[in-house]
C-alpha positions in Angstrom: 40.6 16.5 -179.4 39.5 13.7 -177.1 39.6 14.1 -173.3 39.3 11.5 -170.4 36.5 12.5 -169.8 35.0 11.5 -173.5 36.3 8.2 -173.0 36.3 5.2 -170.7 38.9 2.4 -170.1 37.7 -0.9 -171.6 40.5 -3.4 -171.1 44.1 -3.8 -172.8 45.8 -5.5 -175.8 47.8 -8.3 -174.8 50.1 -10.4 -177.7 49.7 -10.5 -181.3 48.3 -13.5 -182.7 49.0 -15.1 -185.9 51.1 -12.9 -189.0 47.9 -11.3 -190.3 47.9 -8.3 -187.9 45.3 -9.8 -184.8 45.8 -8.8 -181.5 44.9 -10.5 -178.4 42.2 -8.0 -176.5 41.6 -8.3 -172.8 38.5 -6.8 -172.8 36.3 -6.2 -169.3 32.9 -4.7 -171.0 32.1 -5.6 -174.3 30.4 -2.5 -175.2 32.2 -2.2 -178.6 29.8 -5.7 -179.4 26.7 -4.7 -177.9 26.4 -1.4 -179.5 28.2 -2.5 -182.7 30.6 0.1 -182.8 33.0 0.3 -186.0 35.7 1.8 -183.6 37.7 2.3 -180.2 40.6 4.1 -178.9 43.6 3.5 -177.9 45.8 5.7 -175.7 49.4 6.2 -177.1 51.8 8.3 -176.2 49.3 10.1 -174.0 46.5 10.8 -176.8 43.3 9.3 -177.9 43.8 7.7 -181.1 40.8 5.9 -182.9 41.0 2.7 -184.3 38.8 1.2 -186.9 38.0 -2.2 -186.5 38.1 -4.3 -189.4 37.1 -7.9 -187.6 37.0 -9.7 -184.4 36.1 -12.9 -182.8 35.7 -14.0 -179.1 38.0 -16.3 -177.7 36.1 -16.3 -174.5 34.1 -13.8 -172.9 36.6 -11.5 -171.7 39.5 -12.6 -174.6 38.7 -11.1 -177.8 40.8 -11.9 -181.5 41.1 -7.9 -183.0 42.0 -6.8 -186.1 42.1 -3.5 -186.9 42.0 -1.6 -190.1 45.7 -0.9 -191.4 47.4 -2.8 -189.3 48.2 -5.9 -191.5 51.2 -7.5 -189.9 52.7 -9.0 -187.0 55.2 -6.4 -187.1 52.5 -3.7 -186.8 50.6 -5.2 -184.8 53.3 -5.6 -182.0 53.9 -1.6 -181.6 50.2 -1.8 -180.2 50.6 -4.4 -177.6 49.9 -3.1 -173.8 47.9 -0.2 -175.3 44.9 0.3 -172.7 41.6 0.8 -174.9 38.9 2.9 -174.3 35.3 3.6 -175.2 33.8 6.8 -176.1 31.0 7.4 -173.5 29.0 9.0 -176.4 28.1 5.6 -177.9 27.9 4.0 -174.4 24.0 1.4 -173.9 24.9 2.3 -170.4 21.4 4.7 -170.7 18.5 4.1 -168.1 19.7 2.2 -164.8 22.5 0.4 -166.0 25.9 2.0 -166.4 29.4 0.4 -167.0 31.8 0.1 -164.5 34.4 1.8 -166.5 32.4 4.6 -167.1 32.8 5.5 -163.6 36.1 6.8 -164.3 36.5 10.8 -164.1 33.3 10.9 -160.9 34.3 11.7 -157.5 33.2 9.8 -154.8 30.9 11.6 -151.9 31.9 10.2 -148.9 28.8 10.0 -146.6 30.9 9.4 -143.2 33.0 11.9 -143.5 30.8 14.4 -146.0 33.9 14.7 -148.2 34.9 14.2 -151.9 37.6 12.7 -152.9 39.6 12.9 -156.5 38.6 11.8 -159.4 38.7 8.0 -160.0 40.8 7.0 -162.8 40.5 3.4 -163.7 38.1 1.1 -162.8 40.2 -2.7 -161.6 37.8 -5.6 -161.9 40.7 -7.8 -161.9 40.2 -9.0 -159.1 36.8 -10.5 -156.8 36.2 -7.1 -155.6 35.9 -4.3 -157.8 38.6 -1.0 -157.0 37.9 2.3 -157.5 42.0 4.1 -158.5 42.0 7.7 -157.5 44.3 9.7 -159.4 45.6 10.8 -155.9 46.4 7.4 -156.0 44.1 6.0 -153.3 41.9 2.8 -153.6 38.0 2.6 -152.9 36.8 -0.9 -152.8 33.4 -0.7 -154.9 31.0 -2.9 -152.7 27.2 -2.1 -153.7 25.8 -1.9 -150.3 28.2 1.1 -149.3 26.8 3.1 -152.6 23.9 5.6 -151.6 23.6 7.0 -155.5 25.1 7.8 -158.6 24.6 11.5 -160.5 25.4 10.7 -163.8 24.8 14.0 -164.7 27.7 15.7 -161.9 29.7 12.7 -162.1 29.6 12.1 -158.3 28.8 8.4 -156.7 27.6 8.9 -153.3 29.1 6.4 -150.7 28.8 5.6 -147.1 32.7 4.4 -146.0 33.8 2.7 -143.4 35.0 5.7 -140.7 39.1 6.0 -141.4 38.9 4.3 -145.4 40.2 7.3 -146.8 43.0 8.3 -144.3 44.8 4.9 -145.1 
């Protein structure tokens, strides 16, 4: 069974498109297309469930046609829409330096200031200018690179220096 913590939050399907089954695909990494990856997941109902992808064309960089394997129709298609899609962090090219923001999700962050961790992040929201770290206490960490000390891949932790009284608001 697939976990959180085997996957990472890519973007979301948006409308269908068309009667042949496309979905719109708000995607913010395009891992699936660098790595050339023949599926993703979606989360429904609360589970992982893996989706082949059959084709897919870019709209623009972060709007992406998809059409998966099976899903043939409009009909079917619109049962999927709002669906948040993930990654599996297996088949991540976030190896060496460079690792994808959504992969962040399921570290703690190592506050510095107050030598304290916080909970796990959750979601990653690059929806806006500045990046936000959701905690799954429900808390928000503005992700600004000059505050980040490191990041331990390995025990999932990104150490941060915050400014004194962040995480009491």
């Amino acid at each position: 069974m697939i976990t959180a913590g085997d996957v990472y939050s890519i973007g979301r399907l948006g409308k269908t498109h068309a009667l042949g089954g496309e979905i719109v695909f708000f995607c913010g990494d395009d891992v699936f297309d660098r790595v050339g990856a023949e599926y993703v997941f979606l989360r429904l109902e609360g589970l992982f469930v893996p989706f082949f992808i059959e084709g897919y064309r870019f709209q623009t960089d972060e709007r992406v046609l998809i059409k998966f394997e099976g899903i043939d129709t409009r009909e079917e298609a619109s049962e999927l829409t709002g669906a948040e899609v993930f990654f599996p962090r297996s088949l991540s090219d976030g190896a060496g330096d460079v690792l994808p923001l959504g992969a962040l999700a399921g570290f703690v962050i190592h506050d510095d200031t107050t030598n304290s961790d916080t909970a796990p992040v959750c979601r990653v929201d690059t929806s806006t200018p500045n990046t936000l770290l959701e905690l799954e206490d429900g808390r928000l960490v503005p992700l600004a690179p000059e505050q980040v000390r490191d990041i331990d891949k390995e025990r999932k932790i990104i150490y941060m220096t915050l400014p004194e009284g962040l995480l009491s608001l």
